[in-house]
N, C-alpha and C positions, 0 to 999 in steps of 0.2 A: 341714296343708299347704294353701298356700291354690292356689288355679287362678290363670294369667297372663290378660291381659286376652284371648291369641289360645286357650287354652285348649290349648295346645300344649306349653307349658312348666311346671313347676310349680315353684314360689318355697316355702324354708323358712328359717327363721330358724337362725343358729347357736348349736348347743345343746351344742357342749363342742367345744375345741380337741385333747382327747389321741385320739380316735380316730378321724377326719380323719386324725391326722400318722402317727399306725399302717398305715392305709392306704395312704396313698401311701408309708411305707417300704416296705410289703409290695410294692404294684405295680411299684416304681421300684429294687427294690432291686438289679439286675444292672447297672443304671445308675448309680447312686449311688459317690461316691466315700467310704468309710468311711475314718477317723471320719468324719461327716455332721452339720455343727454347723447351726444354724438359729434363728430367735427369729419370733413372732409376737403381735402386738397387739389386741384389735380387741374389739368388743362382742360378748357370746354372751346367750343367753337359757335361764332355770332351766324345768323340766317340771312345775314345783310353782305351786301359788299362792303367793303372795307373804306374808311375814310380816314382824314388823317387824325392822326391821335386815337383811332378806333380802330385796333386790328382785327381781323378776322378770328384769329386763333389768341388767347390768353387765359391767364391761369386764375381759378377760382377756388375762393376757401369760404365755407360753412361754418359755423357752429351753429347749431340746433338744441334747443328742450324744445319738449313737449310734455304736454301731462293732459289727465282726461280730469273732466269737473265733474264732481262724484257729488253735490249736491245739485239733482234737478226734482 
């Protein structure tokens, strides 16, 4: 994680789309209207060094439902 120029803020790179979306179900979920459909695009970044056919940086797409089971 690198430091912001004010040293106030810290900047990290996106290192996976599925537990991010886990999270904000969890935080948001008395919120959320289920099913809860969603799609996301964007570049993430791997924890590994790079190999070939394996770059470091590449672009990732989601689609996501969720829904809660209302019979327990």
């Amino acid at each position: 994680m690198a430091q912001g120029k004010d040293d106030a803020k810290d900047y990290a790179l996106h290192f996976d789309l599925t537990v991010p979306f886990a999270r904000y179900v969890l935080d948001w979920e008395n919120v959320l209207t289920f099913p809860f459909k969603r799609y996301q695009i964007q570049p993430v970044r791997r924890g590994e060094r790079s190999q070939r056919g394996r770059f470091k940086e590449f672009w990732q797409s989601d689609i996501d439902v969720i829904w809660q089971d209302t019979e327990k």
